[in-house]
C-alpha positions in Angstrom: 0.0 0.0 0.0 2.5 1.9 -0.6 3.8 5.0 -2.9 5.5 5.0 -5.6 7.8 6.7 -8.2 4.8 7.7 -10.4 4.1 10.1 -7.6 7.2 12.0 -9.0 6.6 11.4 -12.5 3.2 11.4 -12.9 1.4 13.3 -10.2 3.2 16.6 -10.6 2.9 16.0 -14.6 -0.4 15.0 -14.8 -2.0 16.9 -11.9 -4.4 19.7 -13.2 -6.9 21.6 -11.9 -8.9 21.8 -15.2 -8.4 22.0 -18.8 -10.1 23.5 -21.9 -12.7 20.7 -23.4 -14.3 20.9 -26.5 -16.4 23.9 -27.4 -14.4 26.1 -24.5 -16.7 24.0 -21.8 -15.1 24.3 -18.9 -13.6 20.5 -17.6 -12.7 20.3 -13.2 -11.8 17.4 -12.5 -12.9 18.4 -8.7 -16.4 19.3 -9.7 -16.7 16.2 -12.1 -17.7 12.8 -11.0 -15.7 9.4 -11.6 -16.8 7.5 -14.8 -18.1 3.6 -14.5 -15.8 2.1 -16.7 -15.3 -2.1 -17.0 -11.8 -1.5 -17.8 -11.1 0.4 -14.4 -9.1 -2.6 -13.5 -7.2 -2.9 -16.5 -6.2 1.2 -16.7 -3.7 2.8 -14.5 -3.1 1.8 -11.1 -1.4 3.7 -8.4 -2.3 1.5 -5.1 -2.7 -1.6 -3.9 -4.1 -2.1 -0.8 -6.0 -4.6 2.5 -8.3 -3.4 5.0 -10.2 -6.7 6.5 -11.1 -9.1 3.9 -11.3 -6.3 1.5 -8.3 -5.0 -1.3 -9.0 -1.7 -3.0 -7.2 -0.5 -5.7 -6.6 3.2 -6.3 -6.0 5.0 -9.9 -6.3 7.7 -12.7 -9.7 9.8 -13.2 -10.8 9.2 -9.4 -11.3 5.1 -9.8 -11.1 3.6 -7.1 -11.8 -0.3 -7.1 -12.8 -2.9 -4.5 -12.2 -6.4 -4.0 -14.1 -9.4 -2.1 -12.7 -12.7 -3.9 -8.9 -11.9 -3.0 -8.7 -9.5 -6.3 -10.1 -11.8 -9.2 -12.9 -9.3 -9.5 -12.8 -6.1 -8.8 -16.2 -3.5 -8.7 -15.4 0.4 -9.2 -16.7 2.6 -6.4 -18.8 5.4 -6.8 -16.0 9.0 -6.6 -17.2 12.7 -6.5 -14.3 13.6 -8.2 -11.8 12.5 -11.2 -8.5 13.6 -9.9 -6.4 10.6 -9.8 -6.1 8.8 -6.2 -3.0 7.7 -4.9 -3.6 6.5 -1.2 -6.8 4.9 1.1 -6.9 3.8 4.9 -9.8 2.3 7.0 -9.1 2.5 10.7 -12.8 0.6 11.4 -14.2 -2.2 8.3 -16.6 0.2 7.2 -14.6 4.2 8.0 -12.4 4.9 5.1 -10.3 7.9 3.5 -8.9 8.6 0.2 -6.2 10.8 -0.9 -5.0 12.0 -4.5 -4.4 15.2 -6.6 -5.5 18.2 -6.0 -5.3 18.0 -2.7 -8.4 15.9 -2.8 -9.0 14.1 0.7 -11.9 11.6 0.3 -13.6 10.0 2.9 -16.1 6.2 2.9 -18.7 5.7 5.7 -19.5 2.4 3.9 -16.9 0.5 2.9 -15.1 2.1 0.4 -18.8 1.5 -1.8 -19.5 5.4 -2.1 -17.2 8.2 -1.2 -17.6 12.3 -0.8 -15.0 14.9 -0.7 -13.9 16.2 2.3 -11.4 18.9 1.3 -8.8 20.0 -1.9 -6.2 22.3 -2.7 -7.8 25.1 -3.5 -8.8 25.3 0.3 -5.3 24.5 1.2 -4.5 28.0 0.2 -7.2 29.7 1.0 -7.5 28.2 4.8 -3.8 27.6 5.0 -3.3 31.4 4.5 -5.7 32.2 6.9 -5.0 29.9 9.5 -1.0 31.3 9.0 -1.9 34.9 8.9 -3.8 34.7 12.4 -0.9 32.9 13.9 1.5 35.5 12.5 -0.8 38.0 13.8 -0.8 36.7 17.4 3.3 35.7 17.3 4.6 38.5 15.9 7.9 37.2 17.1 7.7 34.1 15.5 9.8 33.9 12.3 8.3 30.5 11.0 4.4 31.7 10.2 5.3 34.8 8.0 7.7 32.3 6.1 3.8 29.9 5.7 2.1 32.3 4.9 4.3 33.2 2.2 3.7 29.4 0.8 0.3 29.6 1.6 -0.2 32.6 -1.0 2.1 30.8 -3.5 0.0 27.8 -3.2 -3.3 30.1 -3.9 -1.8 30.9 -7.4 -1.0 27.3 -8.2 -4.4 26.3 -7.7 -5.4 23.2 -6.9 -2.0 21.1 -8.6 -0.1 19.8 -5.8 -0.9 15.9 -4.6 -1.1 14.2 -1.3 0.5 10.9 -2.2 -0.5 9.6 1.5 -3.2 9.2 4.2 -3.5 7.6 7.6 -6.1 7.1 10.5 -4.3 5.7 13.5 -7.4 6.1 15.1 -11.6 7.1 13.1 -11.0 10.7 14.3 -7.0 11.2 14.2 -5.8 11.4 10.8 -2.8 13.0 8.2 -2.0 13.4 5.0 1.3 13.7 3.3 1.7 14.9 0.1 4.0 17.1 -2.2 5.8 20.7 -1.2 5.8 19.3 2.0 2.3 19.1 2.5 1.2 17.8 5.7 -2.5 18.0 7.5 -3.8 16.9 10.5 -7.4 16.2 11.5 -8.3 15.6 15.0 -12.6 15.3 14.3 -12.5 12.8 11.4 -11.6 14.9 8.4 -14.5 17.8 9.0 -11.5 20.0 9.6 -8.2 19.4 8.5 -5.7 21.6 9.0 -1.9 22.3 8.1 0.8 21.7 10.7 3.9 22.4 8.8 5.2 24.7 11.2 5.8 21.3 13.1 7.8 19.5 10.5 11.8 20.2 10.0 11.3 20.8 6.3 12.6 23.9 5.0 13.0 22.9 1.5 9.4 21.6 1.4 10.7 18.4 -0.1 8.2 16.0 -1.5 6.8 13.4 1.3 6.3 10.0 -0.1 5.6 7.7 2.3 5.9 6.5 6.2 6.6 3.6 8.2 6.0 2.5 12.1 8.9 2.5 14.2 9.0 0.5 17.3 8.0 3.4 19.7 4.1 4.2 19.8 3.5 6.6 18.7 6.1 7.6 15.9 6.9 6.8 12.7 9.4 7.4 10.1 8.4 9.5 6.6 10.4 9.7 3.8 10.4 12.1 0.6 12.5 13.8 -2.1 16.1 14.8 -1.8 16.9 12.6 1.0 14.6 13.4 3.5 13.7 11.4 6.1 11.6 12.8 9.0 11.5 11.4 12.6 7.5 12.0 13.6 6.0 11.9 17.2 2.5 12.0 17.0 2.1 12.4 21.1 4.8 15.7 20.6 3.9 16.8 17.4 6.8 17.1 15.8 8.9 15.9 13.3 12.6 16.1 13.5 14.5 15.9 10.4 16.8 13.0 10.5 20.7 13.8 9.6 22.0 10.6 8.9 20.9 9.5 5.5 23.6 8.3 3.2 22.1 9.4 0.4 20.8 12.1 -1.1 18.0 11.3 -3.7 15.2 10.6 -3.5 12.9 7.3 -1.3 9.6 6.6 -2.4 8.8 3.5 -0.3 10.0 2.8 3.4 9.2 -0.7 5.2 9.2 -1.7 8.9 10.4 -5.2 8.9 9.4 -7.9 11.4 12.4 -7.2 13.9 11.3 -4.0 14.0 14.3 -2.7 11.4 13.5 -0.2 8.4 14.1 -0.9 5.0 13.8 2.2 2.2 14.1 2.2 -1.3 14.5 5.0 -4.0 15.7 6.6 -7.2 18.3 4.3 -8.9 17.1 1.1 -7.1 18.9 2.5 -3.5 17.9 0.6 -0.5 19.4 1.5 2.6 18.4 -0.5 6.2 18.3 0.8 9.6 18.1 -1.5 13.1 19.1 1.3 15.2 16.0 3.7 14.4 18.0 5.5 11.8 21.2 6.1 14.0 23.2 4.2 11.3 22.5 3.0 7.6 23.3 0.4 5.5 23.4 -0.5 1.9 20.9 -3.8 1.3 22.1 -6.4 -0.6 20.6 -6.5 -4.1 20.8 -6.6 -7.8 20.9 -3.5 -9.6 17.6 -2.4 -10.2 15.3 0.7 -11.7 13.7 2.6 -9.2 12.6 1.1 -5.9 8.6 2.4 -5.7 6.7 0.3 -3.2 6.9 -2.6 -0.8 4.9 -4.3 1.1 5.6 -7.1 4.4 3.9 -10.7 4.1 2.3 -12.2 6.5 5.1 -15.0 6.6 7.4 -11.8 7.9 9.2 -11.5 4.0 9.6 -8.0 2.5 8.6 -7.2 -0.9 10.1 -4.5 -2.8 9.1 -3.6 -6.7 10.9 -2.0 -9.2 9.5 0.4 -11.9 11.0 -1.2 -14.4 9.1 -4.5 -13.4 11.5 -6.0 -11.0 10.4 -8.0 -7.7 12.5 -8.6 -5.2 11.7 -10.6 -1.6 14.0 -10.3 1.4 13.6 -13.6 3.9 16.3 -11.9 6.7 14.7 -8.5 7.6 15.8 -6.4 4.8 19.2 -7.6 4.6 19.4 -8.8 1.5 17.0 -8.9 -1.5 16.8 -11.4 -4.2 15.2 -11.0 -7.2 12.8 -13.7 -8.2 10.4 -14.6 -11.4 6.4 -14.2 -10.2 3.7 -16.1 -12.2 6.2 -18.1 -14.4 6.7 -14.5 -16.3 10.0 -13.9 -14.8 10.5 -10.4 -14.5 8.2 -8.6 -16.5 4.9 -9.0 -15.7 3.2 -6.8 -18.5 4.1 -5.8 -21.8 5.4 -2.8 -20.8 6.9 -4.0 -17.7 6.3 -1.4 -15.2 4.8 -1.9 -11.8 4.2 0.9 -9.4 2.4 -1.0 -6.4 2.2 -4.5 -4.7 0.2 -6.1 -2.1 0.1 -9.7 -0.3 -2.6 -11.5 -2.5 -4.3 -14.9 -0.8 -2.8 -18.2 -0.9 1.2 -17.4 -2.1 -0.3 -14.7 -4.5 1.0 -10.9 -4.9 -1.0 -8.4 -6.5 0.5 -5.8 -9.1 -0.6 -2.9 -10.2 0.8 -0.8 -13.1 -0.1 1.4 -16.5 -2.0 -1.8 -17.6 -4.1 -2.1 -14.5 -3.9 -5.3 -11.7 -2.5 -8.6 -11.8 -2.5 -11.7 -9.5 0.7 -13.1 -9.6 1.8 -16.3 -7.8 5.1 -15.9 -5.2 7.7 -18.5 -5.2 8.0 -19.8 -1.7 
């Protein structure tokens, strides 16, 4: 359930607030529902996901796709909007949120079945700026809020472009999203309000945030993003330190908590770098070159699964020491014409599921 390197290439390229349709009508993607298509499952997939007994599937033009036979069918949900999705959570079987360009936070009261849109970028700006302003207003000696609200009118004339590549509900009420520029909102009341906290994140770049991972600690986790940054979060201090020990610079769309509790990223240029000290020291996994690392995912039999863009799947069985790569569905490494594969998730019974430009496939795992 992871992101993915098509959050750098295509949410940033293909993110737009509207475009010009035929006969100068107007086309918003954020004021237009999701089209029922039968080949939802066989377009573009950006996620791969379980919740219960239930997969979903996230993707271009707002589809979003659920699954109750372990992903041999799949049924396309119902989706206010047709910016693409990139992320979902479900804290409770039947609570769920969705996550995607244009700032568009979605949220499920039944399943993932029908959704409605809980915020987007364009109030990003808008409430961003005045949430910033009233803050500068009342900390006048505060150097960080007239730097926000800076961003905040920046991010008013962009529009509605910039994506959240991830979501997460630790509890129905508590819940963030991650996204690019450094995006970062919080929502204590189960999405009615969210609001942005980056005067609590040690990003002064606003660097890209890709992804997170549990560390051992309630509580915190680790999220990593463009350029080599890697933030420590506390959610009970809310705050989140930049950590300065990264051995690399580019950039790490997918971080994994093994079963021993280590963390296991992956990045630009097939980099994977592994931490059992919570990120006091690095070092290099072992693995065959590869394209860019974009997701991975833990079984349930403690392996870690790591997939290249370029089609590559690799599967650690010590921790994250070492990867090997290995042929899935008798395909070998390629598992669709084009080859590319953005997201994976543990299928049923030795299965993975893959998603890509050419939608999902079920895959079997070598043991």
């Amino acid at each position: 359930m992871k992101l993915k390197i098509v959050v750098l290439v295509c949410a940033l390229v293909l993110a737009a607030t509207s475009s010009a349709a035929p006969d100068d009508v107007e086309y918003d993607v954020l004021q237009l529902p999701a089209v029922q298509s039968k080949l939802a499952s066989k377009s573009l997939i950006y996620s791969i996901s379980k919740f219960g007994d239930r997969y979903f599937a996230t993707g271009q033009h707002g589809h979003i796709l659920y699954s109750d036979d372990g992903g041999t069918t799949w049924t396309q949900a119902e989706v206010p909007v047709r910016s693409s999705i990139l992320d979902v959570d479900f804290p409770t079987p039947e609570l769920g949120w969705a996550a995607g360009h244009e700032g568009v936070i979605l949220h499920s009261s039944d399943g993932g079945k029908t959704w409605v849109k809980q915020y987007d970028g364009l109030r990003y700006g808008t409430e961003g700026l005045a949430y910033y302003k009233a803050l500068a207003e009342a900390n006048p000696e505060n150097e960080t809020y007239p730097l926000l609200v800076e961003e905040m009118d920046f991010a008013i004339s962009q529009g509605a472009d910039k994506p959240l590549f991830r979501i997460s509900f630790p509890t129905k009420d508590h819940g963030y999203a991650l996204g690019a520029y450094g995006m970062v909102l919080e929502t204590e009341n189960g999405g009615k309000d969210w609001v942005p906290v980056l005067e609590n994140v040690q990003n002064d770049g606003f660097f890209h945030i890709f992804d997170f991972a549990p560390m051992p600690e309630q509580g915190k986790f680790f999220a990593s993003g463009e350029a080599g940054l890697l933030l420590e979060v506390d959610i009970n201090e809310e705050i989140a330190k930049k950590v300065e020990t990264i051995p690399w610079e580019g950039s790490f769309f997918t971080i994994i908590d093994a079963p021993n509790g280590a963390l296991v990223m992956g990045g630009l240029r097939g980099n994977m770098f592994r931490t059992d000290d919570v990120g006091v020291t690095w070092a290099a996994v072992k693995k065959p070159p590869t394209s860019a690392i974009v997701d991975s995912t833990r079984l349930s039999d403690g392996r870690l699964v790591a997939v290249g863009i370029g089609g590559e799947v690799l599967v650690s069985k010590d921790n994250g020491v070492s990867f090997a790569n290995v042929p899935v569905g008798g395909a070998g490494q390629l598992y669709t014409t084009s080859g590319y594969i953005y997201a994976v998730a543990e299928g049923p019974e030795g299965t993975l599921l893959l998603g890509g430009p050419n939608g999902i496939r079920k895959v079997t795992l070598p043991n």
